[in-house]
C-alpha positions in Angstrom: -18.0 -185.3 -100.4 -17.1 -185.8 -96.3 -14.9 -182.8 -95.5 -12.2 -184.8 -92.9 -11.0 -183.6 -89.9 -7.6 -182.7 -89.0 -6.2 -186.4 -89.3 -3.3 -185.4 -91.9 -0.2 -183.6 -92.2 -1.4 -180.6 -93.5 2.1 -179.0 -94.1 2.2 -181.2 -97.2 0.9 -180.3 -100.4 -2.8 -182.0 -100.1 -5.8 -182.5 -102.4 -8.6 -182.7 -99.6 -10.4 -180.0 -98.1 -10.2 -179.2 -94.2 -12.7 -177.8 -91.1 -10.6 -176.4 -88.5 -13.0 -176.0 -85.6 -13.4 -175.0 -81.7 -9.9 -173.0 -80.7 -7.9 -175.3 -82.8 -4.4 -173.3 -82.9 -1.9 -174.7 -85.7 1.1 -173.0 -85.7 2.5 -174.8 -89.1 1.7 -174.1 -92.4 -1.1 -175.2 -94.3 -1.8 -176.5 -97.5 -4.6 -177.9 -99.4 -7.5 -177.3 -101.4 -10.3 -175.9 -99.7 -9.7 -174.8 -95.4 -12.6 -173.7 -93.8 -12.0 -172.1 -90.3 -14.7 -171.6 -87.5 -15.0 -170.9 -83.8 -11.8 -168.9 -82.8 -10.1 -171.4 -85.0 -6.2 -170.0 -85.5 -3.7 -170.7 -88.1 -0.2 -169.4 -88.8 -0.6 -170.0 -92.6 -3.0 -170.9 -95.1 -1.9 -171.9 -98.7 -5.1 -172.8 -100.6 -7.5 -172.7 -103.5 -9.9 -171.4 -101.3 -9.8 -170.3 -97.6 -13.1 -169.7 -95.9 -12.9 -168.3 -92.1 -16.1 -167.7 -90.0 -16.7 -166.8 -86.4 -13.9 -164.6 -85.5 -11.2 -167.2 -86.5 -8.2 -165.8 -87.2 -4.9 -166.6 -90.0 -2.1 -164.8 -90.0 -0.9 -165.4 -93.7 -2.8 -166.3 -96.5 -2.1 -166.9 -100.1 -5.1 -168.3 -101.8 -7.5 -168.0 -105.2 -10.5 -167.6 -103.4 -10.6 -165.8 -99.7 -13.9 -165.4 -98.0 -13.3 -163.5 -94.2 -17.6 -163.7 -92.1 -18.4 -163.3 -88.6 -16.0 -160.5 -87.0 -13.1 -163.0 -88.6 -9.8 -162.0 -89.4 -6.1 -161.9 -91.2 -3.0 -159.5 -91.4 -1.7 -160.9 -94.7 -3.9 -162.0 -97.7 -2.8 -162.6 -101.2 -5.6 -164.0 -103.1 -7.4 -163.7 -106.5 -10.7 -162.8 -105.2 -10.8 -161.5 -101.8 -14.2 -161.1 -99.6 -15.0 -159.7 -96.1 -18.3 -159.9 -94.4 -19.6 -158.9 -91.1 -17.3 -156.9 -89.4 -14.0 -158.9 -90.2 -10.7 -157.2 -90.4 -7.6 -157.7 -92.7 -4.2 -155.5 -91.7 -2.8 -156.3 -95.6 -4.7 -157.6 -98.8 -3.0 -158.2 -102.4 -5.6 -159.2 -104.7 -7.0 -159.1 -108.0 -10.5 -158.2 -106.9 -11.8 -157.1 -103.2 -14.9 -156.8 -102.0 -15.6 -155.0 -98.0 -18.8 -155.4 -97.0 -21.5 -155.1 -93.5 -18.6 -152.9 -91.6 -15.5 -155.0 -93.0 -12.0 -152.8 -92.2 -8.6 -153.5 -93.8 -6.0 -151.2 -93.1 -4.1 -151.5 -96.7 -5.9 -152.6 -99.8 -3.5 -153.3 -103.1 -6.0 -154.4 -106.1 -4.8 -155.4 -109.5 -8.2 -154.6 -111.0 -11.6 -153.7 -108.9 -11.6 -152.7 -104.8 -15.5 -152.6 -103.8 -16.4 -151.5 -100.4 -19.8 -151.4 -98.9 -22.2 -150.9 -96.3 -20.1 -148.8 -93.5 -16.6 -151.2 -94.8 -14.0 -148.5 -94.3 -10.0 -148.5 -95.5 -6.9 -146.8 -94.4 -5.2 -147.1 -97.8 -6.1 -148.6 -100.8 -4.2 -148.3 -104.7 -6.5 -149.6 -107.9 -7.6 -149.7 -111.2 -11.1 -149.1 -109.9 -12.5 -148.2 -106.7 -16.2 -148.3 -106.2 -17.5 -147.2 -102.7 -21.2 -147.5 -101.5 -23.3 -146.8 -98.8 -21.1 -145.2 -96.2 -17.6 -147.0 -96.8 -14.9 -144.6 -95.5 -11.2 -144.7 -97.1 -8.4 -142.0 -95.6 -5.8 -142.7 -98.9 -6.7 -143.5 -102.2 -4.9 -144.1 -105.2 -6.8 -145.4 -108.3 -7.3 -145.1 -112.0 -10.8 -144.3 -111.9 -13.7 -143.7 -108.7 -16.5 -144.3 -108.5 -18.5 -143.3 -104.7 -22.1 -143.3 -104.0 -24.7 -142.6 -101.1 -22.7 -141.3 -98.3 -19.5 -142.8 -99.0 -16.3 -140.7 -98.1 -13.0 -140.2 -99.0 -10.2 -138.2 -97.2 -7.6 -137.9 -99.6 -7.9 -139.1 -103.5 -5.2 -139.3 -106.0 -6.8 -140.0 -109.3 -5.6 -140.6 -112.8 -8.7 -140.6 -115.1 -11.9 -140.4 -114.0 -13.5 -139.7 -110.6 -17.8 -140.0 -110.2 -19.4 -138.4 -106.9 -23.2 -139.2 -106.4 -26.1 -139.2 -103.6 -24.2 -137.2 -100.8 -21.2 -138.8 -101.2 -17.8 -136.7 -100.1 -14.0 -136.0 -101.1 -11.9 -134.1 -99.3 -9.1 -133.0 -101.1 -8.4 -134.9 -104.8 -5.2 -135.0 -107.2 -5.6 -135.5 -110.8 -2.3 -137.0 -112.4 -3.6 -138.0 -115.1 -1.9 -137.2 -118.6 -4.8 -137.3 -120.4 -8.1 -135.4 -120.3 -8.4 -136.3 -116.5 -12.3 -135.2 -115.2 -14.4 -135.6 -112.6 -18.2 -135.6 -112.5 -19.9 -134.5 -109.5 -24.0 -135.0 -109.1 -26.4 -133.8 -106.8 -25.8 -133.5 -103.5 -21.9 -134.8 -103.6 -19.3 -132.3 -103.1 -15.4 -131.8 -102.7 -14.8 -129.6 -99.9 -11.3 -128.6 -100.4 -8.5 -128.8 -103.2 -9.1 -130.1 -106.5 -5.7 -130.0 -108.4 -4.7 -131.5 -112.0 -0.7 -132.5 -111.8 -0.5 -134.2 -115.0 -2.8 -132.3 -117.8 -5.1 -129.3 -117.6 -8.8 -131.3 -115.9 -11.9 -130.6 -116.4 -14.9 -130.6 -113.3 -18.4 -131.5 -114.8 -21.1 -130.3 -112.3 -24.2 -132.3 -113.2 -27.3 -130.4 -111.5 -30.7 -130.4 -111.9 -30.8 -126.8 -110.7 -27.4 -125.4 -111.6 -26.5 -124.9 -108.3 -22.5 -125.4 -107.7 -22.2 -127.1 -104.6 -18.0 -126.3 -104.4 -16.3 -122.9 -104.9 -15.0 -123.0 -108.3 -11.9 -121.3 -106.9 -11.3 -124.9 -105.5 -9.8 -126.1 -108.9 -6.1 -125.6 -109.8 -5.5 -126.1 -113.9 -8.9 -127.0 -114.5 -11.8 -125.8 -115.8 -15.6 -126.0 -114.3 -18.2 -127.4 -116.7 -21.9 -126.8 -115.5 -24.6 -129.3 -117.1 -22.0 -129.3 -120.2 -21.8 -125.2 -120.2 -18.5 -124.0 -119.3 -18.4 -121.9 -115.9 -17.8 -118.0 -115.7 -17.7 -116.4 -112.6 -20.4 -114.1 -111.7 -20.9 -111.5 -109.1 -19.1 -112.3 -105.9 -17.4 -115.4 -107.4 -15.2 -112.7 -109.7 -13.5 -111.3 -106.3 -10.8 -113.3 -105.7 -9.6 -114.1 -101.8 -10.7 -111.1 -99.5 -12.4 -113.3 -97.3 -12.8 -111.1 -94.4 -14.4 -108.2 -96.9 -16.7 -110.4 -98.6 -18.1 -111.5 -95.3 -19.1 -108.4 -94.6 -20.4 -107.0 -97.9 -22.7 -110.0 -97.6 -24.0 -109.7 -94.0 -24.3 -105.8 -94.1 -25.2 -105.0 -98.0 -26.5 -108.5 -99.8 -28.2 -110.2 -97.8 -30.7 -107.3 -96.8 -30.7 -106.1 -100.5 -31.7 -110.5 -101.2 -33.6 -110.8 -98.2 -36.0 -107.2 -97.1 -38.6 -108.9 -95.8 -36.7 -111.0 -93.5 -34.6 -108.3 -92.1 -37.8 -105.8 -92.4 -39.4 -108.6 -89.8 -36.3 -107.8 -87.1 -36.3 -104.4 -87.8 -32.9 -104.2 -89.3 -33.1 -101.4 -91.8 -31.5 -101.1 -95.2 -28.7 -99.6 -95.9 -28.4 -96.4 -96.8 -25.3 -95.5 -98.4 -21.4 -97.5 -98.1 -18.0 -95.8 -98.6 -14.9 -98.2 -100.1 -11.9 -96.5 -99.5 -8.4 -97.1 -99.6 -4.9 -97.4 -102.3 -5.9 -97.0 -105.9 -5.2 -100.0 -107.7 -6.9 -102.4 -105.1 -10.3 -103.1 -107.2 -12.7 -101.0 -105.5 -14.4 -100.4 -109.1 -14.6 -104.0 -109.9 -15.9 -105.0 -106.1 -19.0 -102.2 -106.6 -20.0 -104.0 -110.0 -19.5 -107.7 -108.6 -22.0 -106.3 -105.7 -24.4 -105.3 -108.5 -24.5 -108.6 -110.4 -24.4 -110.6 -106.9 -27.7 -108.4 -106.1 -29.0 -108.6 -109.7 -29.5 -104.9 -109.3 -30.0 -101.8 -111.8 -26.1 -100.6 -112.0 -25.6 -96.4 -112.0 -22.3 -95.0 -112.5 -21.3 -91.4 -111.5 -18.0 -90.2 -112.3 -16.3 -86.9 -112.3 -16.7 -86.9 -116.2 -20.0 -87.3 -116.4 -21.2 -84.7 -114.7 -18.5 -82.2 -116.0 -19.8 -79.0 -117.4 -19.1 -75.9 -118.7 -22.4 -74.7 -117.7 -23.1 -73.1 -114.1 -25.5 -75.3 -112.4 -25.4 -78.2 -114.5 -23.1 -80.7 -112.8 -26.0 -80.6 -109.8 -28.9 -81.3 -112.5 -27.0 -84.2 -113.9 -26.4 -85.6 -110.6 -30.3 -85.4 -110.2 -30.9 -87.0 -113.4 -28.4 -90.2 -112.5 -30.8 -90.4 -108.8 -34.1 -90.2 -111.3 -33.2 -92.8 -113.4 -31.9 -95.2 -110.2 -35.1 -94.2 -108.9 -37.7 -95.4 -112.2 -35.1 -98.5 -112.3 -35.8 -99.4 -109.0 -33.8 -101.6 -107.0 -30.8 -99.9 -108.1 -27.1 -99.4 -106.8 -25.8 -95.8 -107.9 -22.0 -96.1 -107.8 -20.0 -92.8 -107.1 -16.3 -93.0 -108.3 -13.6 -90.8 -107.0 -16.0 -89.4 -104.2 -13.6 -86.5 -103.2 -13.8 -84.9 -106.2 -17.8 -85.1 -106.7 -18.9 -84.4 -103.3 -15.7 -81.9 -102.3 -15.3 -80.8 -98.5 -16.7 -77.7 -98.5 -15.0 -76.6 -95.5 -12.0 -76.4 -98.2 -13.6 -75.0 -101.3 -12.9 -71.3 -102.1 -15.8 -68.7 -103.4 -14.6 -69.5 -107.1 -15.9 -72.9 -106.6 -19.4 -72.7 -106.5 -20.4 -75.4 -108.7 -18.9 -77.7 -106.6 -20.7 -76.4 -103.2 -24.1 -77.2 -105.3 -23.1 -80.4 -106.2 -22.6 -81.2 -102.7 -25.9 -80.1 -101.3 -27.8 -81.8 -104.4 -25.7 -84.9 -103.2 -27.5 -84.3 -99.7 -31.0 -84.0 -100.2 -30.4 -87.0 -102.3 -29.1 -89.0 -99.7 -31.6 -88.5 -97.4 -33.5 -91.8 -96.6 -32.9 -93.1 -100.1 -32.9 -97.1 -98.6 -36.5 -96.1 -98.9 -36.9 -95.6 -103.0 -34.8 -99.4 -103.0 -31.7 -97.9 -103.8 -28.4 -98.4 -102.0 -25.8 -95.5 -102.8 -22.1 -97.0 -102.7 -18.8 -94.1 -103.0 -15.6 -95.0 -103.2 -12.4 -92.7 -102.6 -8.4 -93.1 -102.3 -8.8 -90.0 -100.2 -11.8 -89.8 -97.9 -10.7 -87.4 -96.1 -11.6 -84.9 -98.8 -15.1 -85.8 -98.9 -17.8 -83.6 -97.2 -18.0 -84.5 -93.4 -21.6 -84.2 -93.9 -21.6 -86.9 -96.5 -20.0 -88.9 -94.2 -22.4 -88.8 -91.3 -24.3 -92.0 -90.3 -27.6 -91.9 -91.9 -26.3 -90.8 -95.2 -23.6 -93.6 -95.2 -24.2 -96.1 -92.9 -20.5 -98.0 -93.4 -17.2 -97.6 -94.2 -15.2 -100.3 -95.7 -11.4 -100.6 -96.1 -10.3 -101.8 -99.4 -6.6 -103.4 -98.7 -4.4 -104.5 -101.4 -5.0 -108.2 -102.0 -4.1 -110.8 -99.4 -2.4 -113.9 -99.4 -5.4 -116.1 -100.9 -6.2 -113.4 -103.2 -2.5 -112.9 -104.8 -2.4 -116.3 -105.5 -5.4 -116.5 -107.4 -4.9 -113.4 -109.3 -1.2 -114.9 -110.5 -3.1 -118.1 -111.7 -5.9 -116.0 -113.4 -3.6 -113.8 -115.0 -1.3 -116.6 -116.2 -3.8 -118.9 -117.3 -4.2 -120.0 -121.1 0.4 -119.2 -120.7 2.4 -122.1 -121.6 3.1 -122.8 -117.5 5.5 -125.0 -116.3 4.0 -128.1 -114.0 7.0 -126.9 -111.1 5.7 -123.1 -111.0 5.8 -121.9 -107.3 2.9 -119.8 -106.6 3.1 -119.8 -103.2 6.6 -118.8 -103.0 5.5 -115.9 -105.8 2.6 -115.3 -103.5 5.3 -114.3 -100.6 6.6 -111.9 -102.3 4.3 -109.9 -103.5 3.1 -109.2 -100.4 1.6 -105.5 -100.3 1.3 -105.4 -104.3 -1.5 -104.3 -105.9 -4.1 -106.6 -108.8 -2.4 -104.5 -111.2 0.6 -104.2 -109.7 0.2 -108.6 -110.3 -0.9 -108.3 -113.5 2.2 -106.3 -114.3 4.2 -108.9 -113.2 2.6 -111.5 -115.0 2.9 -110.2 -118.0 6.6 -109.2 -117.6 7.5 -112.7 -116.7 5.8 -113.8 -119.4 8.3 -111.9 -121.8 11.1 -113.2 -119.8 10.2 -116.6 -120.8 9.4 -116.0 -124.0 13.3 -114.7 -124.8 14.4 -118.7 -124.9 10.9 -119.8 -125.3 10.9 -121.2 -122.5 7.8 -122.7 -120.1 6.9 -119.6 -118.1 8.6 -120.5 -114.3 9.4 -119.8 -110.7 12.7 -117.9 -112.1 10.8 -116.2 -115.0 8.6 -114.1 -112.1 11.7 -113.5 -110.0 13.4 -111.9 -112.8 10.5 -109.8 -113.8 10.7 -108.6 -110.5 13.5 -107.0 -110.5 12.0 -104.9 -113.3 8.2 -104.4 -112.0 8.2 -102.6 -108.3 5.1 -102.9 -105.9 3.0 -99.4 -106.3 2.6 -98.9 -102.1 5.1 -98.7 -99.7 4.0 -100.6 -95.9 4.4 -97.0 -95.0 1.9 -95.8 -97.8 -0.8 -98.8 -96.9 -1.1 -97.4 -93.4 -1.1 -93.7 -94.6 -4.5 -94.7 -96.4 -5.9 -96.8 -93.7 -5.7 -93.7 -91.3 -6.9 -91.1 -94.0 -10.8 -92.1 -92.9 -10.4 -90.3 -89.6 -8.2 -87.7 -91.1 
């Protein structure tokens, strides 16, 4: 059939289908079955069964079944059935059913009633659907949508889901919402990864990691009311992962301890010797038990444990020989980490000790010899103390222990995830303000947290009622911080005491 010309009043309902070609501007509005627009065609509106613009033509309204946008062509208002853009075209706002961006399409708003595709470098400023599938480096900055779906290099900025959300091939989110009500996921394969905040809303989520070598390429602690799910085995922290915020520490546990414990030959090939010995020190209460053993499982290391009570005795001498024994067995169970608890009271300043007290001289000097260039049997000797000050001075010297750490009471980061660990599997409610809870614990201690926890736990439970901001606010009233400011800055000076 001859496609006609523009020889008819076209702001009448028509049955023919039109070309609008070469710089034709028509500033009425158009109706009719098929319009196909080419050359820097224009139009103020388009009402058809199927609009077709090519060339860098340009309409500003469009309502239409069928909308197909080539050749660097544009719109600012489509509402269509089926919507396409090719080659660089360019849509401000698009209502449809179905839309498809491909060859570095961009619309700034995208509303679908069922499927929003984008391909091939298309990108979006905002887009709201049933189902969003992105492919081969399509960019979106909002998203809203039932369930996602992004592939090989695609990204999103920010992502509010409802049910399901499927990362693969290197493809990258942001920061996603989960509101859905029901069993909301999201499955991540190789290579893809969310790089900040993952947070179920509506229902407790769950994060399946799908890996061919079980590597987690996210920090679990990403994930707010959800749980991580490893090739289908549930995730439990391990090592490092267990120590929650203390950036800044971590850092440098695994510049100066782990990576040279990981890594001897590289460090042997610079030079850069092992460590020989580390002192933790600082308020009790601030986990400088639990970071030793979360440096031992990091290192997969032999773990040794010395404590006052273990080498107790009634026996002269003996407290030396078992101290001995502990180095021995470190020593046949090579690499190992010997952990000595409550330092001050197993290696004594001696300067202090009275005649009566020669036990404890002997444990100090066994403590010495052992010291000596122990890096060289593969073993890395770690004390911690509330008050160095007390411990030997000759312990102390460089050589013998090589750093000194400050262990502060839990920081911002870190209070926050100790209130959600210690109130998870708690009947929560979904307004619970951690980071206002987080404010004011400021200076308190993990247990000093867990205290608190538990306390407004109880103070729900008297109306059984969903634990809540005012529940912890109450409970605080009852449960006092351990440390005073003036206490916290007492043990950060008692190293040079």
């Amino acid at each position: 059939m001859d496609i006609p010309r523009i020889t008819h009043d076209l702001t009448k309902n028509s049955e023919y289908n039109f070309v609008l070609n070469s710089d034709i501007n028509v500033n009425k509005v158009l109706k009719g079955n098929i319009f196909e627009l080419y050359s820097f065609a224009n139009a103020d509106q388009i009402n058809a069964k199927k609009c077709i613009l090519n060339h860098m033509s340009f309409v500003k309204t469009i309502n239409s079944d069928v909308v197909k946008i080539n050749d660097e062509a544009g719109a600012k208002y489509i509402n269509a059935v089926n919507t396409q853009l090719n080659q660089k075209s360019h849509v401000h706002s698009i209502l449809s059913n179905n839309c498809e961006l491909w060859n570095n399409s961009h619309a700034y708003e995208i509303y679908g009633r069922n499927t929003i595709m984008l391909h091939h470098n298309s990108t979006a400023n905002k887009i709201k659907t049933d189902l969003l599938q992105m492919n081969d480096r399509a960019y979106a900055v909002d998203v809203s949508a039932k369930n996602t779906i992004l592939l090989n290099n695609s990204k999103i900025k920010n992502l509010n889901g409802i049910e399901n959300v499927k990362l693969k091939n290197n493809a990258i989110v942001n920061n996603i919402i989960m509101n859905g009500t029901h069993k909301p996921s999201i499955d991540i394969y190789d290579n893809a990864k969310i790089t900040g905040l993952i947070k179920f809303e509506g229902a407790t989520g769950r994060v399946n990691i799908h890996s061919t070598n079980n590597n987690i390429n996210m920090d679990p602690f990403q994930i707010e009311n959800g749980e991580l799910f490893i090739n289908d085995k549930k995730w439990e922290p391990r090592g490092f992962e267990k120590i929650m915020g203390m950036k800044e520490l971590k850092k440098v546990l695994r510049e100066d301890i782990i990576n040279p414990l990981k890594y001897p030959e590289k460090y042997k090939k610079y030079g850069i010797p092992m460590i020989n010995g580390l002192l933790l020190y600082g308020p009790p209460g601030c986990g400088k038990t639990y970071i030793v053993e979360a440096l031992a499982e990091e290192t997969q290391r032999n773990f040794i444990s010395i404590r006052p009570s273990d080498i107790a005795s009634i026996y002269q001498h003996e407290p030396a020989q078992k101290i001995a024994e502990k180095f021995m067995e470190a020593k046949i169970n090579a690499p190992s980490i010997i952990f000595i608890d409550e330092a001050e009271s197993i290696a004594p300043n001696r300067d202090k000790l009275s005649q009566d007290n020669p036990d404890y001289s002997e444990q100090v000097t066994e403590l010495l010899q052992q010291l000596n260039n122990i890096h060289q049997e593969n073993i890395v000797v770690i004390f911690a103390s509330n008050e160095p000050q007390n411990i030997d001075k000759a312990i102390k010297r460089t050589g013998r222990l090589d750093k000194k750490i400050y262990v502060a009471p839990p920081d911002e980061e870190a209070r926050k995830e100790l209130l959600e660990m210690y109130s998870k599997n708690r009947p929560l409610s979904r307004n619970i303000n951690f980071e206002l809870i987080k404010e004011k614990t400021n200076h308190w201690t993990s247990s000093d947290i867990k205290a608190l926890s538990d306390q407004a736990a109880k103070e729900a439970l008297k109306n059984d009622e969903l634990i809540d901001t005012k529940h912890y606010i109450e409970a605080m009233k009852q449960i006092k911080p351990s440390l005073t400011q003036e206490q916290i800055k007492m043990y950060q000076n008692k190293i040079i005491m």
